[in-house]
C-alpha atoms as one frame of an Amber mdcrd trajectory, in Angstrom:
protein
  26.023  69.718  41.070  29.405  71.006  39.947  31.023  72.622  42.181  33.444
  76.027  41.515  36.929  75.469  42.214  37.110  78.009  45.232  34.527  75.496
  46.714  36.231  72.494  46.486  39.280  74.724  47.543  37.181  75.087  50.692
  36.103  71.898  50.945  39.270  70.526  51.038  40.736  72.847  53.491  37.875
  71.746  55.948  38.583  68.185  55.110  42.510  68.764  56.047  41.645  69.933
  59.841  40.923  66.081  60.722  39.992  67.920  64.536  37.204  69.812  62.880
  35.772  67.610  60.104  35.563  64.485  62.734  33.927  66.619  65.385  31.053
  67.213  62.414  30.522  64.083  62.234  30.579  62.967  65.737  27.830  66.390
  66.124  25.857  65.041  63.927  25.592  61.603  64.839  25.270  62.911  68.427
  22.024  65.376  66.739  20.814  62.429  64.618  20.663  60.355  68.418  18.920
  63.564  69.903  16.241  64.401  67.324  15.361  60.569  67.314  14.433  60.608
  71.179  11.345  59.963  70.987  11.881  56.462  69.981  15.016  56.007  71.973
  13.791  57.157  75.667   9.522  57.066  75.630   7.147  55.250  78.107   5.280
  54.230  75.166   6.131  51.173  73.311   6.944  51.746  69.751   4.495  48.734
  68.643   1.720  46.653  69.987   0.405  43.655  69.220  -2.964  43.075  70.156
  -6.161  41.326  68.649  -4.695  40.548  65.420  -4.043  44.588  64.747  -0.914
  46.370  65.209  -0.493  50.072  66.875   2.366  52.385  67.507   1.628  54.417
  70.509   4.565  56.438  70.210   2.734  58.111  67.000  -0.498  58.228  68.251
  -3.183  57.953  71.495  -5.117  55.072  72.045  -7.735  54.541  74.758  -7.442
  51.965  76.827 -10.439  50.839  76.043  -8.366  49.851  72.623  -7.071  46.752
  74.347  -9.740  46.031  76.240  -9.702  47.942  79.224 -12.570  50.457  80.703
 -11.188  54.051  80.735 -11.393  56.149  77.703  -8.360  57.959  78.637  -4.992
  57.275  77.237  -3.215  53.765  78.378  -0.494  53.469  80.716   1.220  51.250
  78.982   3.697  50.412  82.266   0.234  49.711  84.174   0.935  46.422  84.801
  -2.854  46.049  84.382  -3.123  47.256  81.099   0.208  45.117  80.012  -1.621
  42.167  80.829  -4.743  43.178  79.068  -2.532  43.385  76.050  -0.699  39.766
  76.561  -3.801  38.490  77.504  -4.386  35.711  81.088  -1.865  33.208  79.056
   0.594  35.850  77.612   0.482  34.808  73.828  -2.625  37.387  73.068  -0.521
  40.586  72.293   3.456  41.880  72.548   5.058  45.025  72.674   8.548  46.347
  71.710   9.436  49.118  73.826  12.458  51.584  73.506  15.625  50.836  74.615
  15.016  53.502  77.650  11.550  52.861  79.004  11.003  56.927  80.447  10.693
  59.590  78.808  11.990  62.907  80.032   9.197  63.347  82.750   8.498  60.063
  83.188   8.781  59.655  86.992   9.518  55.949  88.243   7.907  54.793  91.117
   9.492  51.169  91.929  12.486  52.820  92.855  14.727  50.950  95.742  15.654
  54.280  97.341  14.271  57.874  97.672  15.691  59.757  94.943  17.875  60.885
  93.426  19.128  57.026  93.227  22.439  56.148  91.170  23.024  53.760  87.991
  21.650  51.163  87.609  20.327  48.298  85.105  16.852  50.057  84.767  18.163
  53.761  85.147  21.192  53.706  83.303  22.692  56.931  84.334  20.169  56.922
  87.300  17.272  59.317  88.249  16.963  62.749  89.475  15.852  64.180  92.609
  12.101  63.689  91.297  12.690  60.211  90.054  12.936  60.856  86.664  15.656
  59.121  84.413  18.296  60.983  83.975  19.741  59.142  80.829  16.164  60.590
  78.862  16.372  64.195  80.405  19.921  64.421  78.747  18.859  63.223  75.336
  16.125  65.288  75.326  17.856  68.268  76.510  20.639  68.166  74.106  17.957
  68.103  71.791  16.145  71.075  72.884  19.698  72.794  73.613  20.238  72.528
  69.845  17.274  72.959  68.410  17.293  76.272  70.199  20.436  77.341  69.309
  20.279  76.574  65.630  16.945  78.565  65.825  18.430  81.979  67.553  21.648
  81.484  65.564  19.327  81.635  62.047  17.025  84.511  63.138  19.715  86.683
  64.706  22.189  86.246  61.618  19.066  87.229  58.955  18.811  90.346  61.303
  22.119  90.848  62.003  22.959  90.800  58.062  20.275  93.127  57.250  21.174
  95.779  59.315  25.039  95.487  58.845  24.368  95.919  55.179  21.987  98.348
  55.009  24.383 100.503  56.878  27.682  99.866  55.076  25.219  99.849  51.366
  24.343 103.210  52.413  26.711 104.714  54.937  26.282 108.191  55.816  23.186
 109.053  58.556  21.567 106.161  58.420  25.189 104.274  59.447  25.626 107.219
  62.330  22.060 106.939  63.741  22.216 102.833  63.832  25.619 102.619  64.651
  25.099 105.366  67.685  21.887 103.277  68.637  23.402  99.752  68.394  26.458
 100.675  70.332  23.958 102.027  73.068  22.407  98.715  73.009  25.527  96.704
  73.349  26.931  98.734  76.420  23.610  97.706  78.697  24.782  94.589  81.062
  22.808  92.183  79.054  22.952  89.511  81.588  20.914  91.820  83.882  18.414
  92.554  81.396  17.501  88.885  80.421  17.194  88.202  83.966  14.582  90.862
  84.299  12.694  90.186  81.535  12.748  86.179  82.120  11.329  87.373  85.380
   8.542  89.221  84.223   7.620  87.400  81.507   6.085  83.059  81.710   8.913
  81.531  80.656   9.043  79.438  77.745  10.633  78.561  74.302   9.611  80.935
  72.100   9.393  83.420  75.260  13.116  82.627  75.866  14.094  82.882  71.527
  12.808  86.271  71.474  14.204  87.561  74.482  17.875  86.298  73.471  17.238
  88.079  70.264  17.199  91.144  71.686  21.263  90.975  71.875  22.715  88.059
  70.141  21.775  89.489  66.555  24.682  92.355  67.108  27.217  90.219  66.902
  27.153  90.315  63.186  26.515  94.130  62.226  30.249  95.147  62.618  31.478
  92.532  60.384  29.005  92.625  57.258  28.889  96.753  57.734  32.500  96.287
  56.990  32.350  94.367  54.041  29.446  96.243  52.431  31.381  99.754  53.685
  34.878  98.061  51.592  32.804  96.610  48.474  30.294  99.729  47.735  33.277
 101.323  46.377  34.586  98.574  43.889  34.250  99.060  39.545  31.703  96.106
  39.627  29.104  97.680  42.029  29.609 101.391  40.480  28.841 100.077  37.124
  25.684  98.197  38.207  24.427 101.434  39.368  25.547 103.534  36.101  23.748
 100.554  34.621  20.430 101.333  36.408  20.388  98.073  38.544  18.106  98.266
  41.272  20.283  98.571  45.884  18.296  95.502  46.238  19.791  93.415  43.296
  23.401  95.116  43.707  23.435  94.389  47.868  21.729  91.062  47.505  23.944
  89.162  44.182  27.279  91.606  44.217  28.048  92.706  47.713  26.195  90.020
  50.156  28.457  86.711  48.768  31.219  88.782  49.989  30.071  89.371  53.483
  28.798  86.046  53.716  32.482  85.008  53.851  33.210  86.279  57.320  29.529
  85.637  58.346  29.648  81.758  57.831  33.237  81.692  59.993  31.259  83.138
  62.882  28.088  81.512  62.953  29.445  78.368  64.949  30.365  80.120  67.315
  27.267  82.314  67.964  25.572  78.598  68.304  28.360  77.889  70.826  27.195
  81.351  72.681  22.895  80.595  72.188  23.263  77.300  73.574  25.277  78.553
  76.609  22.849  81.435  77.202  20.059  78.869  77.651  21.642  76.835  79.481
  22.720  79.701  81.991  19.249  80.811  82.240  18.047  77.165  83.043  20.701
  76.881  85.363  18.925  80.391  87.665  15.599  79.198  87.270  14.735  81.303
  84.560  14.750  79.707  81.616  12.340  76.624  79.770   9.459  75.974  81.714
   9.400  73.555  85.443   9.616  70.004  84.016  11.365  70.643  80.436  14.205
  68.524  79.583  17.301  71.085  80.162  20.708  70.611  81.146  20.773  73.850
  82.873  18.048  72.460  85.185  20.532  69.319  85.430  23.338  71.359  86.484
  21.381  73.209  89.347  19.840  69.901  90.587  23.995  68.725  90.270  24.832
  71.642  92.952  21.811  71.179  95.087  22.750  66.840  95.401  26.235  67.026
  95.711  25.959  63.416  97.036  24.963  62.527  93.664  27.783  62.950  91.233
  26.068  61.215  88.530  23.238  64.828  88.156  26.282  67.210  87.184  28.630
  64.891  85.868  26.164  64.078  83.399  25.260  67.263  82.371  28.609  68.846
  82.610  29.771  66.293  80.370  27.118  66.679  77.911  27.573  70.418  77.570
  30.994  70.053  77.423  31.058  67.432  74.539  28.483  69.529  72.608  30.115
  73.030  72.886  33.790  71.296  72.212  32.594  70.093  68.802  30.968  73.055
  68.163  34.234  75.180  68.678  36.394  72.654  67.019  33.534  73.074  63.861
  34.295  76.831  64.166  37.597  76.626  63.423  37.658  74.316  60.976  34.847
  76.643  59.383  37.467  79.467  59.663  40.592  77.923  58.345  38.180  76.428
  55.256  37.136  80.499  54.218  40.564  81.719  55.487  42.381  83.195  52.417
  45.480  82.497  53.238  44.669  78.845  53.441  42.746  78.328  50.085  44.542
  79.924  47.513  45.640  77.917  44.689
C-alpha cells in the first residue's frame, strides 16, 4: 500500500515521540498478554493425554466419564481423583500441560495455608483475594475486560458522536439550535449521579453498563466535528459539489468528514482513557460488572476493605495506573503526529 506523503509525514512524527510510540508497543504487548488469558491463567489444562487420544479442555467440555470416571458432568481437572484417572495407578497412562497460572479468575483455591486473603506465594503468585481466588488471574482478566470495554464505548460513542456533530455543522441553522440547546441540557445533568441511579435500577452487566455510559460519553465529540463541518461547508470544493448536483451524503461523507476526522482521531485515546476509568469507578461502588467478574474496580474496593493486605490494591492500582499512563502517553503522541505545526514539510 503506498502511502501519501502527509501520512508518512504523520507517521514519522509519531515515530519521533519515542514516549508515545514505546508505550504502543508496551499496550499492546500488555493487550496481546490480556486477550490470551485464557491460556495463561485457566483451571483447565491446555492438553491431555489420555488413552492414546489427545484433548484440549480449555477449547472444549469433556465429561468425566471421558477419562474414565462416572459423572457425566464436566471434569475437575484439579480433582486429584480425576488427575489420577488420567495418569492412570502407575502414572505413565495420560499427562497434562497446564497453564502457567493454574486458576482462572473465579477459580477459588481451597488448600490454602491461611484464611484469605493470603499473600505471594509460589502457587499464588501475587496471592489470593478475600474469597481465595488468585489474584494474579483476576488482574489479567480484568485488564482484559477493562479494555475490551473501553475500546467498545470509545467506537460506538465516536460513530454517534460524529454523526450528530456533522449533521449539525453540514446543516447549521435549526436543526444546529435545537441539538445544540438539547445536548448542552444533557451535558449540564451531574452525570455521575445519573449512572449511579440507573446502575441501581437496572441488573448490572456488560452490555447493561456499555449502554448506560453511552448515554454521556458520545458528547464529547459533537463540539469538535460541528466545528469542522460549520468551517468546511463554506469552502469552493464543497460549494461546487453541490452546484454539481452531488448528493449531503457523498459531500459530508468523502469532502468534509476526512477533515473532521483530524481532530477526532487526536481525541479518541483519551475518551478510552475516560471509558476505562468510568468502569472502573462504577466497579469500585458496587455498581458496575456483575458479583464475581474479573474487575479491577472490584480489586480496588476489596484493597480498602483489607488494608492488611497490600498486595489487593497495590495490584490493581498498579495495573490501572500502567494501563491509563500508556494510554495518555498514546494520546499525545496521537496529537503531536496530526498536529500541523509538527508535520509540515
Amino acid at each position: 500500500m503506498v502511502l501519501s506523503p502527509l501520512t508518512r509525514r504523520r507517521l514519522a512524527a509519531f515515530r519521533a515521540n519515542k514516549r508515545g510510540f514505546w508505550s504502543l508497543w508496551i499496550f499492546l504487548f500488555f493487550f496481546a498478554v490480556a486477550l490470551s488469558a485464557p491460556i495463561l491463567a485457566n483451571d483447565k489444562p491446555l492438553l491431555v493425554s489420555y488413552g492414546g487420544a489427545y484433548y484440549f479442555p480449555v477449547f472444549k467440555s469433556y465429561a468425566e466419564t471421558v477419562f474414565g470416571g462416572d459423572f457425566e458432568t464436566e471434569a475437575d481437572y484439579r480433582d486429584p481423583y480425576v488427575q489420577d484417572l488420567i495418569k492412570g495407578a502407575d502414572g505413565s497412562a495420560g499427562w497434562m500441560i497446564w497453564p502457567p497460572i493454574k486458576f482462572s479468575y473465579d477459580t477459588i483455591n481451597k488448600n490454602l495455608s491461611a484464611p484469605p486473603p493470603t499473600p505471594p506465594d509460589a502457587v499464588n503468585i501475587i496471592g489470593t483475594d478475600d474469597q481465595g481466588r488468585d489474584v494474579a488471574a483476576r488482574v489479567i482478566y480484568g485488564f482484559r475486560v477493562s479494555v475490551l470495554f473501553g475500546l467498545i464505548l470509545t467506537l460506538i460513542s465516536s460513530v454517534i458522536g460524529i454523526t450528530a456533530g456533522a449533521l449539525q455543522g453540514y446543516y447549521g441553522g435549526r436543526l444546529d439550535l435545537v441539538m445544540q440547546r438539547g445536548i448542552e441540557i444533557w451535558s449540564s445533568m451531574p452525570s455521575l449521579y445519573i449512572l449511579i441511579i440507573f446502575s441501581s435500577m437496572f441488573i448490572p452487566g456488560f452490555w447493561t453498563l456499555l449502554l448506560i455510559l453511552l448515554l454521556f460519553s458520545w458528547m464529547q465529540l459533537v463540539d469538535v466535528v460541528r466545528a469542522e463541518f460549520l468551517r468546511a461547508r463554506n469552502f469552493d470544493y464543497v460549494r461546487a459539489a453541490l452546484a454539481l448536483g452531488v448528493s449531503d451524503g457523498v459531500i459530508m461523507r468523502r469532502h468534509v468528514l476526512p477533515n473532521a476526522m483530524v481532530a477526532t482521531v487526536t481525541y479518541m485515546p483519551f475518551i478510552l482513557t475516560a471509558s476505562i476509568t468510568a468502569l472502573t469507578s462504577l466497579d469500585f461502588l458496587g455498581l458496575g460488572l456483575p458479583p464475581g467478574s474479573p474487575s479491577l474496580g472490584e480489586l480496588l474496593a476489596q484493597g480498602k476493605n483489607n488494608l492488611y493486605a497490600p498486595w489487593l490494591g497495590l495490584s490493581a492500582f498498579l495495573s490501572l495506573a500502567s494501563m491509563l499512563t500508556l494510554l495518555t502517553f498514546i494520546g499525545e503522541a496521537v496529537r503531536d503526529a496530526f498536529d500541523p505545526r509538527k508535520t509540515k514539510v
